[in-house]
N, C-alpha and C positions, 0 to 999 in steps of 0.2 A: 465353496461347495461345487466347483462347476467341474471340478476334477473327478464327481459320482455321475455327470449326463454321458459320456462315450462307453464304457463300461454297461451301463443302464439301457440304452440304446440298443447294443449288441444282441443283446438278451431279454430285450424288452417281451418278447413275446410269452417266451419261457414263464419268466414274472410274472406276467400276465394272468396266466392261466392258472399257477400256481396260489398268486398272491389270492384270486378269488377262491381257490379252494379253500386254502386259511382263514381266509375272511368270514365267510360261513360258516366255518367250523368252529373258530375264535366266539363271534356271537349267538352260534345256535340257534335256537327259535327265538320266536317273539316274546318268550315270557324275560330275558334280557333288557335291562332300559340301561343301557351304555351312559357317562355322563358325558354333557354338553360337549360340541367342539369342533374339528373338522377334521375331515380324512386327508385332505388335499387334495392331488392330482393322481390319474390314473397312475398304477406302478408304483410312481415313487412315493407317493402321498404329501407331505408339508416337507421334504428331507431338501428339496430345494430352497425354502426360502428357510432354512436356518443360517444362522451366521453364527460368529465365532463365540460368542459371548450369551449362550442359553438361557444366563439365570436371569439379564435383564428381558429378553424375548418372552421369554415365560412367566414372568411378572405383565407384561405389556399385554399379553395373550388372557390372564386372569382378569384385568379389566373388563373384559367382553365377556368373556365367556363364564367368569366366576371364580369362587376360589378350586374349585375341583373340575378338573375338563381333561378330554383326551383328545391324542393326537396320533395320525395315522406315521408313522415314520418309516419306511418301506414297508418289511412284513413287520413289524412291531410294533402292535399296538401300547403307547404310553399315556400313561395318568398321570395331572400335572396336578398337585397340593399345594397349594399356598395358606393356608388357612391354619393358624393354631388349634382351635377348636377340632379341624376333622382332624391332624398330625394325631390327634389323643388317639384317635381310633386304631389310626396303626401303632405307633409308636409305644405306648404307655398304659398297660392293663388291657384296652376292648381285643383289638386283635393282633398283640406283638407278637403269638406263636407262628397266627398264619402268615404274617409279614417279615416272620425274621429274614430269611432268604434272601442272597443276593441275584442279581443279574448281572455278572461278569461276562463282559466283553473278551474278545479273543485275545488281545496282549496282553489281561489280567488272570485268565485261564494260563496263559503260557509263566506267569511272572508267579502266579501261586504254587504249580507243580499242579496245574487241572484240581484246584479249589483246595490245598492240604494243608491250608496255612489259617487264620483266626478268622480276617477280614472277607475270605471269600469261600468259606466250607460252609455248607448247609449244616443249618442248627442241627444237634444233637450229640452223644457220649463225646466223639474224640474231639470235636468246636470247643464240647465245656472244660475237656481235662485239658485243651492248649491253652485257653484263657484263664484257665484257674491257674497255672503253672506262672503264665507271664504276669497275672496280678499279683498273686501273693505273694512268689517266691522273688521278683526283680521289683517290685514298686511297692516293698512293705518298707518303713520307717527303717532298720535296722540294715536295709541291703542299698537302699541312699546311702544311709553314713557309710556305709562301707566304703562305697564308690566316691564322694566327695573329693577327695584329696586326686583325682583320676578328672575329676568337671575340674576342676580348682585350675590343675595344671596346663588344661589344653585352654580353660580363659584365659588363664596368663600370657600363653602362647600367642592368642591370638592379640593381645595388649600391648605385646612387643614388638609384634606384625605391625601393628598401628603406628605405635612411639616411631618404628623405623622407617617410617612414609607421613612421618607429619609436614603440613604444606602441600601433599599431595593427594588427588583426591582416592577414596576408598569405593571399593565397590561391597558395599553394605553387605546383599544378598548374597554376594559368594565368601565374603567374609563367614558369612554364618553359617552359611551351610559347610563349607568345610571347617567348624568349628565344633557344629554337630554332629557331622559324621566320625570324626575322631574321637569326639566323648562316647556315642554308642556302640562304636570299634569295639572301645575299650570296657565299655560295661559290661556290652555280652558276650565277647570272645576273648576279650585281653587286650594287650597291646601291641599291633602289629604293626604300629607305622613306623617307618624305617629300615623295616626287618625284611629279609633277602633268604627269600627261598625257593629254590629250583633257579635263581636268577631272574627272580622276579618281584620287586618293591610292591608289599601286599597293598600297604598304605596308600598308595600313589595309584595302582590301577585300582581297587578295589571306590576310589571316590573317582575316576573316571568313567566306572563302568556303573557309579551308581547315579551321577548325571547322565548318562546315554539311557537309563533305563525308564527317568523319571520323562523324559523327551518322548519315547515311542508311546510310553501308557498313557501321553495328553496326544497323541495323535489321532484326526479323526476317521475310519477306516468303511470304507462300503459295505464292507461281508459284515460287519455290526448291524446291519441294516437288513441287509439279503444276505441270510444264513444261506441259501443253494448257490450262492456266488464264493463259499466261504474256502473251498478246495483247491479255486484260483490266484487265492489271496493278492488279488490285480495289481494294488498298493506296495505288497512286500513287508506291512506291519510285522505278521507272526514271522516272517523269516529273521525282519531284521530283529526283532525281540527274541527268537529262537537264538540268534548269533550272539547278542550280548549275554543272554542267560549262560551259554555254554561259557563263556567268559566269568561269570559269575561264578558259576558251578565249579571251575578249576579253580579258583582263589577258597569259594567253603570247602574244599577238597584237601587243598596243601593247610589250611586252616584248623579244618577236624581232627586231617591225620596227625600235625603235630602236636595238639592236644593230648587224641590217644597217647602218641608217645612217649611226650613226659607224663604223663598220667599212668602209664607203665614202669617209667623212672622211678615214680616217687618225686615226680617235680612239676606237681601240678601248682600252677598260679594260684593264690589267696589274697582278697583283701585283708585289710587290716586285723577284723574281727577274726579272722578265719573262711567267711564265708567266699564260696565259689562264686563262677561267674556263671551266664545261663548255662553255654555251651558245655560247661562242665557237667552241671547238673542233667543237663538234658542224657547227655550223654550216657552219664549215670544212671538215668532213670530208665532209658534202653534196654542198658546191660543186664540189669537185676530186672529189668524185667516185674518191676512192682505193677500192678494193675494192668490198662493196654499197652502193649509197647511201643516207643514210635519212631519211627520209621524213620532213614536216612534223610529221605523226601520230605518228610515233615518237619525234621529239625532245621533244615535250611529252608522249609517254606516260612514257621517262623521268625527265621533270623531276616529274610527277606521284610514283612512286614514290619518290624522292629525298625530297620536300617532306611528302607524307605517310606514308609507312612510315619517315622520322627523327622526325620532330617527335611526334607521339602517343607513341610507344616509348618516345623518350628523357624527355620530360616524365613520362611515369606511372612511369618506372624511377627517377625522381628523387623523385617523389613520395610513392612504396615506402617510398625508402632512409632519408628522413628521418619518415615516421611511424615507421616499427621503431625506430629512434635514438630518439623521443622515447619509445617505449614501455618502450624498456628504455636507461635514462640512462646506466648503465655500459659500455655502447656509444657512445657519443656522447662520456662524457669521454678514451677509449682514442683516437677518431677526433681529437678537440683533442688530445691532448697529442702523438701522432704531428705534427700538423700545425705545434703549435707548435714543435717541431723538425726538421722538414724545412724547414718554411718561415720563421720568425721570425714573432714580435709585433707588428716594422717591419718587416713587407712583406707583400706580397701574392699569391694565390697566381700562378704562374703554369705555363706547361704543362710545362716542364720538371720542376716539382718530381714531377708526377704517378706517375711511372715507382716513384718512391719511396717513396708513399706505400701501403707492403703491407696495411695494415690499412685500409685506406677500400677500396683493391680487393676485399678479403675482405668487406665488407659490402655491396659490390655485388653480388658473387658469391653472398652467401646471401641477398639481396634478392629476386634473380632467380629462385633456384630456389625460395623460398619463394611466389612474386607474377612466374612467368614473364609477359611483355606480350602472348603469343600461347598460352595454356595447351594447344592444340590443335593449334597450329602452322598453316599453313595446308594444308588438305585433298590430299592428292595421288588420282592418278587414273590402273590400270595402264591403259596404252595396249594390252595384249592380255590375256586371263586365262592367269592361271599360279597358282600354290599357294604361300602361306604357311603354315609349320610344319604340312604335310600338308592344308590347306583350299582349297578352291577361293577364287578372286577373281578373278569373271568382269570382265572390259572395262568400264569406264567405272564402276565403283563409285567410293564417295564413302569415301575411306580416311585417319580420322582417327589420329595419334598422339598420347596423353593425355601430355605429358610433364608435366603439371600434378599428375597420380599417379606419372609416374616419380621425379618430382624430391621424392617423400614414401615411395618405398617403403623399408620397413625392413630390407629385405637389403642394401639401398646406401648407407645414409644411419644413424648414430647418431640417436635422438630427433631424428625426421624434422621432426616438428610445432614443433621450437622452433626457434628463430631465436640461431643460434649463428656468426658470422664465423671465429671459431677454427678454426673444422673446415676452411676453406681457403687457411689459414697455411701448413702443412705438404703442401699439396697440389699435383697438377702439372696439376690440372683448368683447363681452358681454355674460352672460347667457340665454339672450332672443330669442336664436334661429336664429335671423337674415340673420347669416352667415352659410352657410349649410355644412361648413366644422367644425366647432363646435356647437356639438350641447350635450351637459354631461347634459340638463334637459328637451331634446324635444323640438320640437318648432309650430309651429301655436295654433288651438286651442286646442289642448291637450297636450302644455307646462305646465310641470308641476306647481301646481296650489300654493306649499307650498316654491314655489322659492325663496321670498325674505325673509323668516324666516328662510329658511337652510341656506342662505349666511350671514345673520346676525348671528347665533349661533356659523355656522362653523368658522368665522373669530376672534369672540370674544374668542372661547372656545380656537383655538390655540394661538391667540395672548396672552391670559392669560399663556397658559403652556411653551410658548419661551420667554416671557418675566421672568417670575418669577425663573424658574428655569435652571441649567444646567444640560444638559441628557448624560448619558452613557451607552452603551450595557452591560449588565451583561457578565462578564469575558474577554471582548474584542472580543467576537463575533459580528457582523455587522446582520443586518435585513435581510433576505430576500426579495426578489418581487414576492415570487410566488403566484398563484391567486386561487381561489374556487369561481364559479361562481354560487351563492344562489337566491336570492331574489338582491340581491344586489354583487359585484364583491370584494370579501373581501378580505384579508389576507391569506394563506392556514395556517401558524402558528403567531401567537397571539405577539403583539410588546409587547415589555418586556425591559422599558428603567430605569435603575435605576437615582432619582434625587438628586439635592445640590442647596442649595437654591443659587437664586442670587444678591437677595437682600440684603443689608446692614442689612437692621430692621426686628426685627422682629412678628412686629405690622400687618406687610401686610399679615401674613402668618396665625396667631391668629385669 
């Protein structure tokens, strides 16, 4: 953080003067009772003693101050939640309408098209027809099987990737994510990797430019802090987020228009059933013009949230599940020998088997509440001040929920800190939010919207890499669990597991 004091410094006076106008304005009068906590230091407030890793700091900071407390972080006042019990208030019936709202930061304004996508549009008509569009019409039973034989192939791909580097080691996490970017290439545009147009591999920049993107939105930025510094942009976050967008923008571009085109041929792409891809539909749904119509901006701000709130998630979830398994091996041969009986020695896995496999789901499950991808979930913001568990939370505050400390506290959880899949054999806990002591995808109406496609991928793509193969740490070194908190809650250094096949034949691996 010491790269926010010379900047801060410059202008401190400016701030100054400023941040007190805000401050009084934020609190109002005395009939306010702000919760517990501290403002910090003049100007800056607490923004200097943050460190990289929020969601144990804010867990540490609940100790003292409780499960609900604020903090002064430049001009933004934020509310920290750790507690299941108050989560209900926002989250779940008391007050999900006033809290639907996000608080998007400037490289998330720039990466939505200024909020025109699922994840960061304020509640209302066009938020509900994008997300009824991405639920029902890409993640209903019928538009999976379509796409299967499309997951099927880029596993494989990624199988032979492996087979061809056995004895050497793999790097797990990018294994997966370029395994996921390809599958949801392919879901909701088609298939362009490989393919050359204008003289440019869509494939190939298209997953460069969506690692550079996932990079800037975990970068931590001063104008996030001090909106009147935000012009100067000190850092170069929205430039250099402006630059890759624009990079972005011309790949959905040569992307759309060749769609129109063949869609003008009479040589629009089908799955199997018949059924289109989003892009098509989307596209579709524009032209005739059925109900609102939307906008170029919003079909790529879409396709943005699709491509990177699946791909980072489901890779680092995968990445999780298999350091925990090697950490502790009695897990990993419980996960083989399930699999060796659901699925056979001769054969492979496939998505059907998945539904079956209770104990790989159980180590998802405790994957995620041990190593949630979003430990903070993303910030909501009431649209007018109302009162949590007796506190004031005035308008436009910055309201975090720690589920990164929910999903460890010990009124919920037996021996929170260990990594036990057991504990959700016998259980009826689900991703849907329900239960407010887990919650690794959000919950009411801004649970995340791409949840039953991460849980399909994520389960396929491990259940492929424990079935097929056996894993070992290059030179008998064990994984770490240390954390870097990005855009998502990752790895700080990169799993690196070398394989041996464990199959018999080697027909599954070709």
């Amino acid at each position: 953080m010491m790269m926010f004091v010379l900047p801060i410094i410059v202008l401190g006076t400016c701030l100054f003067l400023h941040f007190r106008r805000d401050f009084k304005k934020l609190i109002g009068e005395d009939s306010y009772k702000l919760p517990p906590g501290l403002q910090g230091l003049p100007i800056v407030g607490y923004l200097p003693f943050l460190g990289p890793n929020l969601h144990r700091l804010f867990m540490e900071l609940a100790q003292t101050y409780g499960p609900i407390y604020k903090l002064g972080i430049g001009q933004k006042l934020c509310v920290i939640i750790s507690s299941p019990a108050l989560a209900k208030e926002i989250v779940l019936r008391d007050q999900d309408v006033t809290f639907s709202n996000r608080n998007p930061n400037i490289a998330s304004r720039v990466f939505s098209f200024d909020g025109k996508d699922i994840a960061f549009a304020p509640l209302g008509p066009r938020w509900r027809q994008l997300r009824t569009i991405l639920v029902r019409e890409m993640q209903s039973e019928a538009s999976f099987d379509a796409s299967y034989l499309l997951r099927r192939n880029e596993v494989k791909k990624s199988v032979a990737i492996i087979y061809g580097n056995v004895g050497h080691a793999i790097d797990i996490g990018e294994l997966a994510f370029t395994t996921v970017v390809n599958i949801i290439a392919g879901m909701f545009w088609g298939n362009v990797d490989g393919r050359q147009v204008a003289g440019i591999d869509i494939g190939t920049e298209f997953r460069a430019a969506a690692g550079r993107l996932v990079q800037n939105l975990g970068r931590p930025n001063v104008s996030d802090f001090f909106p009147i510094l935000a012009r100067f942009d000190i850092q170069g976050v929205q430039k250099d987020m402006k630059k890759v967008m624009q990079q972005v923008d011309k790949i959905y571009d040569i992307v759309i228009d060749q769609r129109i085109k063949r869609g003008n041929m009479g040589e629009d792409e089908v799955n199997d059933d018949g059924k289109k891809n989003l892009l098509q539909f989307l596209l579709e749904f524009r032209e005739h013009d059925t109900g609102e119509p939307i906008s170029h901006e919003q079909i790529k701000a879409l396709l943005m949230d699709i491509v990177i709130g699946g791909t980072d998630t489901t890779s680092t979830t995968v990445e999780w599940a298999m350091a925990e398994m090697m950490l502790h091996p009695e897990v990993m041969v419980k996960a083989q020998l399930e699999l060796t009986e659901v699925v056979g020695l001769d054969n492979e896995v496939e998505e059907t088997h998945v539904k079956n496999l209770r104990y790989l789901h159980a180590v998802v499950k405790e994957t995620l509440r041990l190593h949630p991808v979003a430990p903070l979930l993303l910030p909501r913001s009431p649209t007018k001040s109302c009162h949590v568990s007796g506190y004031a939370i005035p308008k436009d505050t910055k309201v975090f929920l720690n589920v990164w400390a929910m999903h460890r506290d010990p009124e919920f959880w037996e021996s929170p800190l260990e990594f036990k899949p057991e504990r959700f054999l016998g259980d009826k806990l689900d991703y849907l939010g329900q239960h407010l002591h887990y919650l690794p995808f959000g919950s009411g109406r801004r649970v995340c919207a791409g949840l039953r496609l991460g849980e399909r991928m994520v389960m396929y793509l491990l259940a492929t890499l424990v079935h097929m193969f056996l894993w070992e740490s290059p030179d008998g070194t064990m994984p770490d669990t240390s954390e870097k908190l990005g855009v998502v809650l990752e790895k700080s250094n990169p799993l690196l597991l070398v394989p041996t096949p464990r199959l018999g034949s080697s027909k599954f691996y070709v």
